[in-house]
DSSP file (Angstrom, degrees, kcal/mol; ACC not computed):
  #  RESIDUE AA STRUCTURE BP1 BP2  ACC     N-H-->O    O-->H-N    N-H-->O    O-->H-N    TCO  KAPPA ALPHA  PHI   PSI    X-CA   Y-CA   Z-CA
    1    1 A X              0   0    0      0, 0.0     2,-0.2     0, 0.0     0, 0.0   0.000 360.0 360.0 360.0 132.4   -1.2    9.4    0.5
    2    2 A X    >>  -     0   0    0      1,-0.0     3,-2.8     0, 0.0     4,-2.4  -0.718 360.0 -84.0-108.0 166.0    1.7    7.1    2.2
    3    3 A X  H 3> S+     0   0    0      1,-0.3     4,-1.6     2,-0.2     5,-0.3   0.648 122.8  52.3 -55.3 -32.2    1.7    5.6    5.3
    4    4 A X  H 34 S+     0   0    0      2,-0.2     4,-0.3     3,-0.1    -1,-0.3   0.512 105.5  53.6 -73.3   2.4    2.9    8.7    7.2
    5    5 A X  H <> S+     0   0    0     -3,-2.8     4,-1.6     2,-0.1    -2,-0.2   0.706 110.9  48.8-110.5 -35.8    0.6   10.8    6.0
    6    6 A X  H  X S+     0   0    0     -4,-2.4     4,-2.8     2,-0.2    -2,-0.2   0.808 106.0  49.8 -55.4 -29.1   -1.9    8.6    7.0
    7    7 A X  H  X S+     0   0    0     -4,-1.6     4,-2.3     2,-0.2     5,-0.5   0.918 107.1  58.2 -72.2 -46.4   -1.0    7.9   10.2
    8    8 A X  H  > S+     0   0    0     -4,-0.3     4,-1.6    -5,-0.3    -2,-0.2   0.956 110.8  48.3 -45.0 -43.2   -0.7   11.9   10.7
    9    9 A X  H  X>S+     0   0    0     -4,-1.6     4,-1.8     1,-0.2     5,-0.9   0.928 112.7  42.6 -52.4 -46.5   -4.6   11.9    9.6
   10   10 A X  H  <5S+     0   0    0     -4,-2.8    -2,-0.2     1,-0.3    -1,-0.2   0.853 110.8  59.0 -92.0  -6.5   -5.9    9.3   11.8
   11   11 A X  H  X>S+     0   0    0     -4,-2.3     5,-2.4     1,-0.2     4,-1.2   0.942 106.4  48.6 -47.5 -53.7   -3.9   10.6   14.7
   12   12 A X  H  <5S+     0   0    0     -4,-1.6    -2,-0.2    -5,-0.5    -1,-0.2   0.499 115.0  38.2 -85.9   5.2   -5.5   13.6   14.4
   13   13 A X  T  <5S+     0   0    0     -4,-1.8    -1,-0.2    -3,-0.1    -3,-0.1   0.225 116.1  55.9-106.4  -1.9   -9.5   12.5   14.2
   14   14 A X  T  4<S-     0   0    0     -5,-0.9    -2,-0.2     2,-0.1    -3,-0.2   0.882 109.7-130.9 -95.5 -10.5   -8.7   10.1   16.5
   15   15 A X  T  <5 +     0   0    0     -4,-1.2     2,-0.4     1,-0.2    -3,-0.2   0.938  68.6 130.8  73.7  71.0   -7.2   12.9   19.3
   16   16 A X      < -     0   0    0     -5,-2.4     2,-0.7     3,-0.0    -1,-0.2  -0.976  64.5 -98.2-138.4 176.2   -4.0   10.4   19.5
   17   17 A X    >   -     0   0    0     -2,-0.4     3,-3.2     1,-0.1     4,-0.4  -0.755  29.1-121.4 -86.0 130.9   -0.5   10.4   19.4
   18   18 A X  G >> S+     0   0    0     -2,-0.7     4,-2.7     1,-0.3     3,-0.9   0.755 116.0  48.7 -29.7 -36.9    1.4    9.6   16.3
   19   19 A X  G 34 S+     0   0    0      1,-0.2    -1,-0.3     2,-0.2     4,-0.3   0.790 114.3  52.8 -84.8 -25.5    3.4    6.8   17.6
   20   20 A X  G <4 S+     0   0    0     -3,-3.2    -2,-0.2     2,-0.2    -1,-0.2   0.286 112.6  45.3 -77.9   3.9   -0.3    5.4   19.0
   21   21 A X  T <> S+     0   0    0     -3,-0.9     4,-3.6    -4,-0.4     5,-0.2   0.683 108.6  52.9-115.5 -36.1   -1.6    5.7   15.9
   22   22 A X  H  X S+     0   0    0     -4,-2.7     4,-1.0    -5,-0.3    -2,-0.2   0.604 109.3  49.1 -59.7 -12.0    1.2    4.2   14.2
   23   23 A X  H  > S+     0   0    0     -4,-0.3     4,-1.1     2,-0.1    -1,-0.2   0.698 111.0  52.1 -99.0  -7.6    1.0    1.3   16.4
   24   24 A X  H  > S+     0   0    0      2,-0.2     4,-0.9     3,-0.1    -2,-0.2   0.974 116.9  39.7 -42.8 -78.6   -3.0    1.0   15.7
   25   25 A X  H >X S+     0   0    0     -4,-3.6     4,-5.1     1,-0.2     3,-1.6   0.962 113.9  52.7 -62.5 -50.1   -2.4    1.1   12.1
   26   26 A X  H 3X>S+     0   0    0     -4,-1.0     4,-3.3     1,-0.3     5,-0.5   0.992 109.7  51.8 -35.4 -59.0    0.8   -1.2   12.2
   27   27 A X  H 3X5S+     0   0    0     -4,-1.1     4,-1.4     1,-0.3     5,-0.4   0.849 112.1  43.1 -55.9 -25.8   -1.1   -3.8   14.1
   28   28 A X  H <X5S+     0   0    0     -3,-1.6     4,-0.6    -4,-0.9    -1,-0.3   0.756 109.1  52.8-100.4 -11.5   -4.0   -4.0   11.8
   29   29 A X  H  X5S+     0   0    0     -4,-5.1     4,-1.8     2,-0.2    -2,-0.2   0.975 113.3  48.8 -55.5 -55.3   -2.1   -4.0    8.7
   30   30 A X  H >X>S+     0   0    0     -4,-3.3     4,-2.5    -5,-0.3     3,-2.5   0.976 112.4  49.8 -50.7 -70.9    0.1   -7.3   10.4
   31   31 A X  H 3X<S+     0   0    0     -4,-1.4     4,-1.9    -5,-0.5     5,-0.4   0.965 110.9  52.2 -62.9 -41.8   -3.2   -9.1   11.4
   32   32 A X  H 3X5S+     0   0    0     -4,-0.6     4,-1.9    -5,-0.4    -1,-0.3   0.945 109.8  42.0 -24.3 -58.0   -4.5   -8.6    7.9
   33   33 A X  H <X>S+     0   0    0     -3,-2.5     4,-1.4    -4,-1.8     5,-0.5   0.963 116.1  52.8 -78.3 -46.1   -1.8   -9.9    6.1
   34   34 A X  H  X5S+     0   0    0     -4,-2.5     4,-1.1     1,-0.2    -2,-0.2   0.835 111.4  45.7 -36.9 -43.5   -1.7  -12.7    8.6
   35   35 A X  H  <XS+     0   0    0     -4,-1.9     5,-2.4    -5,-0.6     4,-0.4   0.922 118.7  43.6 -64.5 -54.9   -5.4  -13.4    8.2
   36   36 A X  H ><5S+     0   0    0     -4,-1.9     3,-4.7    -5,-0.4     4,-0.4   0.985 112.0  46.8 -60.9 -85.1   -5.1  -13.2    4.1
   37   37 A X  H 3<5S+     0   0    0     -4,-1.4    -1,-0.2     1,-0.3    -2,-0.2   0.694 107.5  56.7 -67.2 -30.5   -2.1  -15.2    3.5
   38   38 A X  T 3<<S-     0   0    0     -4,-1.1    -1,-0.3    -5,-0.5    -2,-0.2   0.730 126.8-104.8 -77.3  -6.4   -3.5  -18.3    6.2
   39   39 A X  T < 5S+     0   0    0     -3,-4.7     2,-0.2    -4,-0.4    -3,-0.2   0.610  78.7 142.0 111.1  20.7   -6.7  -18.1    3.4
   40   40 A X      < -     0   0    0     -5,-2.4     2,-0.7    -4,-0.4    -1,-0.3  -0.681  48.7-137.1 -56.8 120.1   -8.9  -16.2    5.9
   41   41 A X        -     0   0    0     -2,-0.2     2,-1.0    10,-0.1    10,-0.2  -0.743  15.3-153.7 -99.8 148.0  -11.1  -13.4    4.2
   42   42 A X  E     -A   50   0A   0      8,-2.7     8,-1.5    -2,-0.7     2,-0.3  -0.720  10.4-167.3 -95.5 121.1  -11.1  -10.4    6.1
   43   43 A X  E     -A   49   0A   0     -2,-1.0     2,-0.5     6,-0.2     6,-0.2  -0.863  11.3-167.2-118.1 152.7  -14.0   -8.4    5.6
   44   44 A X  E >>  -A   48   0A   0      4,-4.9     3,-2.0    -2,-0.3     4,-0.5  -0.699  32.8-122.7-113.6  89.1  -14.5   -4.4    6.9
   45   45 A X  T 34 S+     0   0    0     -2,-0.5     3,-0.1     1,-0.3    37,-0.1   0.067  98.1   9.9 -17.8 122.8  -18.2   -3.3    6.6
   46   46 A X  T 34 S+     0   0    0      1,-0.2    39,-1.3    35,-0.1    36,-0.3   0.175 128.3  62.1  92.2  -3.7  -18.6   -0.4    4.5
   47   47 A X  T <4 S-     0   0    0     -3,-2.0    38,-0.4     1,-0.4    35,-0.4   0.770 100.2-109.3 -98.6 -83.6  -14.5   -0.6    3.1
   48   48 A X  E  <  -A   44   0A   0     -4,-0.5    -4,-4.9    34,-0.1    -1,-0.4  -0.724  28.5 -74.6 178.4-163.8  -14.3   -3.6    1.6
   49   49 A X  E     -AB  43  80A   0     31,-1.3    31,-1.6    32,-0.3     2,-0.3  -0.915  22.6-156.4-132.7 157.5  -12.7   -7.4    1.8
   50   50 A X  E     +AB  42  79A   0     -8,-1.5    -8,-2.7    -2,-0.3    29,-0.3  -0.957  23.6 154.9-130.3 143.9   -9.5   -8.7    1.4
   51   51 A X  E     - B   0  78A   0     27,-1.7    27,-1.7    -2,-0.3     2,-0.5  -0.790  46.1-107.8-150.5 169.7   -8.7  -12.6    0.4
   52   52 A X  E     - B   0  77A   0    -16,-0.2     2,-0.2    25,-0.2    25,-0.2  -0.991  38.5-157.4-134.1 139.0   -6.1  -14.5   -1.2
   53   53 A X  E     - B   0  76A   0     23,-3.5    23,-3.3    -2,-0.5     2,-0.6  -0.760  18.3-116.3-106.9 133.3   -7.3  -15.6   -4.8
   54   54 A X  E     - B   0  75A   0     21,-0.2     2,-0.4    -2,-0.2    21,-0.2  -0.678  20.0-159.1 -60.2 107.5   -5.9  -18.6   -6.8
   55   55 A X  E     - B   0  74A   0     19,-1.1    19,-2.4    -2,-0.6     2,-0.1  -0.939  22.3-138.5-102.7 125.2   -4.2  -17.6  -10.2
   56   56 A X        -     0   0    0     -2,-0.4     2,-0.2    17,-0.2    18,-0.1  -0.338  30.8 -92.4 -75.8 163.3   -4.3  -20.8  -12.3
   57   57 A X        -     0   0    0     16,-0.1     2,-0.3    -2,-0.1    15,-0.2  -0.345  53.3-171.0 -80.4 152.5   -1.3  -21.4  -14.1
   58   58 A X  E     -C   71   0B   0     13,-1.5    13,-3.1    -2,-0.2     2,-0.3  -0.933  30.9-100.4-152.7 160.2   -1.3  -20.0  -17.9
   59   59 A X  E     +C   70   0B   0     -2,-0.3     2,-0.4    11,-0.2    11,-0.3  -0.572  50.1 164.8 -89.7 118.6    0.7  -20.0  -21.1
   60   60 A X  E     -C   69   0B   0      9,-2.5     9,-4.4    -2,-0.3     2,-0.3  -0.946  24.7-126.2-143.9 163.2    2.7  -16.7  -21.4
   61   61 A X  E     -C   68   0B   0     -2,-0.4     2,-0.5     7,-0.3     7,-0.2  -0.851  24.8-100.1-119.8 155.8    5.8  -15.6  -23.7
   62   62 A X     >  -     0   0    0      5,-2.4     4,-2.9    -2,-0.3     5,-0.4  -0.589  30.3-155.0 -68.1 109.8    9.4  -14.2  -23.3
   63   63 A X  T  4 S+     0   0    0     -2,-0.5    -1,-0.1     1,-0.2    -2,-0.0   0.761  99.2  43.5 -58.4 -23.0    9.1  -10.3  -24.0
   64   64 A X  T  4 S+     0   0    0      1,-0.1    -1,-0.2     3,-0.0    -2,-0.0   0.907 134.2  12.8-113.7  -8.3   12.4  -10.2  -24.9
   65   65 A X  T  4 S-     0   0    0     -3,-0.2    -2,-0.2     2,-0.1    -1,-0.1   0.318  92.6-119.6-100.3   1.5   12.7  -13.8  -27.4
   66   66 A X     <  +     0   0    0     -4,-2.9    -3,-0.1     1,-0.2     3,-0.0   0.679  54.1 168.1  52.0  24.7    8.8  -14.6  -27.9
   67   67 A X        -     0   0    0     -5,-0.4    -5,-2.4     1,-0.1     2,-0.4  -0.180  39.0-125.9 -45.9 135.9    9.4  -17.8  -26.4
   68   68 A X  E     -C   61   0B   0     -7,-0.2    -7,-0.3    -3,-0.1     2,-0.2  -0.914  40.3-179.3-100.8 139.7    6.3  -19.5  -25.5
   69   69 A X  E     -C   60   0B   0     -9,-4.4    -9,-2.5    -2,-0.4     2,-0.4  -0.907  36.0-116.0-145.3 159.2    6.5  -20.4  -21.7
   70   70 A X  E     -C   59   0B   0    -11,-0.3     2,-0.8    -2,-0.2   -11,-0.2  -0.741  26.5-154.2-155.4  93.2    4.5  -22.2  -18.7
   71   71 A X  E     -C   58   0B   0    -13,-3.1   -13,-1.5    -2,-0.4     3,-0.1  -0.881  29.7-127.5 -64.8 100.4    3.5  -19.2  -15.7
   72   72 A X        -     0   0    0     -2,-0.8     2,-0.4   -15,-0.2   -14,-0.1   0.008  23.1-106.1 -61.5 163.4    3.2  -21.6  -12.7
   73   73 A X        +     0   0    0    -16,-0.1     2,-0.2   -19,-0.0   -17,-0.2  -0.670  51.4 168.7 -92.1 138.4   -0.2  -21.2  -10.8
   74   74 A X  E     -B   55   0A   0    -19,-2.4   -19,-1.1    -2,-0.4     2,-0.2  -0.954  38.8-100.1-164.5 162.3    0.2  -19.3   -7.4
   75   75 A X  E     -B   54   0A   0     -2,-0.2     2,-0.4   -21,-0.2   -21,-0.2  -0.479  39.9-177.7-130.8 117.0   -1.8  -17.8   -4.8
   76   76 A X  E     -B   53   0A   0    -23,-3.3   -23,-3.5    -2,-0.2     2,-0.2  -0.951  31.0-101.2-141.1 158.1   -2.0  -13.9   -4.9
   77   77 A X  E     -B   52   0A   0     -2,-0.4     2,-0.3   -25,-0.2   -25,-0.2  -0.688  35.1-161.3 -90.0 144.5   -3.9  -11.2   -2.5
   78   78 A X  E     -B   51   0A   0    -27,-1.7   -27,-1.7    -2,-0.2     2,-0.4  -0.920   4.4-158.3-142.6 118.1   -7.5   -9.7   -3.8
   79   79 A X  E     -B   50   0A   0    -29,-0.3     2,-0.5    -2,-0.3   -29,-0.2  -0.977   2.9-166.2-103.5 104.8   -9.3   -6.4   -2.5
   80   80 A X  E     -B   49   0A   0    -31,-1.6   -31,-1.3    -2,-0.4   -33,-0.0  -0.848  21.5-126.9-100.8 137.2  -12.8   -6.0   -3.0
   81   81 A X        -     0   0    0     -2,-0.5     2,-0.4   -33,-0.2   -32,-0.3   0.122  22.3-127.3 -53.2-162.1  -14.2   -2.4   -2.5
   82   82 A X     >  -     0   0    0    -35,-0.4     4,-2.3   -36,-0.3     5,-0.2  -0.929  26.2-107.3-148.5 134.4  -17.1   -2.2    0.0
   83   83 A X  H  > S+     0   0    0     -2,-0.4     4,-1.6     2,-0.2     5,-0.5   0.946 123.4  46.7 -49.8 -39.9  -20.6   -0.3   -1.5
   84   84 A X  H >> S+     0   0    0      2,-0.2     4,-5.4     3,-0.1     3,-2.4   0.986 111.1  49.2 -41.1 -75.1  -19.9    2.6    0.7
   85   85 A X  H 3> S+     0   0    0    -39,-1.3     4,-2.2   -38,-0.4    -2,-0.2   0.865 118.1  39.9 -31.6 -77.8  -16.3    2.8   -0.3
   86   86 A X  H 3X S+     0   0    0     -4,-2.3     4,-0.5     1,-0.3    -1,-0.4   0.427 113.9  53.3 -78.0  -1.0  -17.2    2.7   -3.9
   87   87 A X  H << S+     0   0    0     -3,-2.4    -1,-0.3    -4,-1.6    -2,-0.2   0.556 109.8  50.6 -87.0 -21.6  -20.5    5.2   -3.6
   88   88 A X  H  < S+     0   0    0     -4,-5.4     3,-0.3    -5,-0.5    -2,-0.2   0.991 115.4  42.2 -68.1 -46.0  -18.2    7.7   -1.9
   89   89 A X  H  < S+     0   0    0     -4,-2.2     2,-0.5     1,-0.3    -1,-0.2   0.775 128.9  23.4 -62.8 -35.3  -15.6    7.3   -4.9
   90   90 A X     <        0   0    0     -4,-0.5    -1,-0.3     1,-0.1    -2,-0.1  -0.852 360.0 360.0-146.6  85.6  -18.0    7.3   -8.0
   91   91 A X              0   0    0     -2,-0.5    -1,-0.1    -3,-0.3    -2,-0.1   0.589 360.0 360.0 -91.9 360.0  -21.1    8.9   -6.9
């Protein structure tokens, strides 16, 4: 499912219009990332959390000489499922 096929779903169990649903979704995606990326974990009850997790820096090589090389450490975004989420998926 993409993001227009979702907004066509939640338009229609929410009884809204597409362009109201699209600004619904838009708007909570934005404050999400906003939330994440200032180090605020967002949490949903019964979906999940989202956070942004430290990747320390590590030792990696050049696929294409076998180069041994330095990955600098940087800051990447994290989704944890919610027990709902993950009993509905793998019951």
């Amino acid at each position: 499912m993409n993001k227009g096929e979702l907004i066509d779903k939640v338009a229609e169990k929410a009884n809204v219009t597409k362009k109201q649903a699209d600004q619904v979704l838009t708007a909570a995606l934005d404050s999400i990332v906003e939330a994440v990326s200032s180090g605020e974990k967002v949490t949903l009850v019964g979906f999940g959390s989202f956070e942004r997790r430290e990747r320390k820096s590590r030792e990696g090589r050049n696929p294409k000489t076998g180069q041994k090389m330095e990955i600098p450490a940087t800051c990447v975004p994290a989704f944890s499922a919610g027990k709902l989420f993950k009993e509905k998926v793998a019951p």
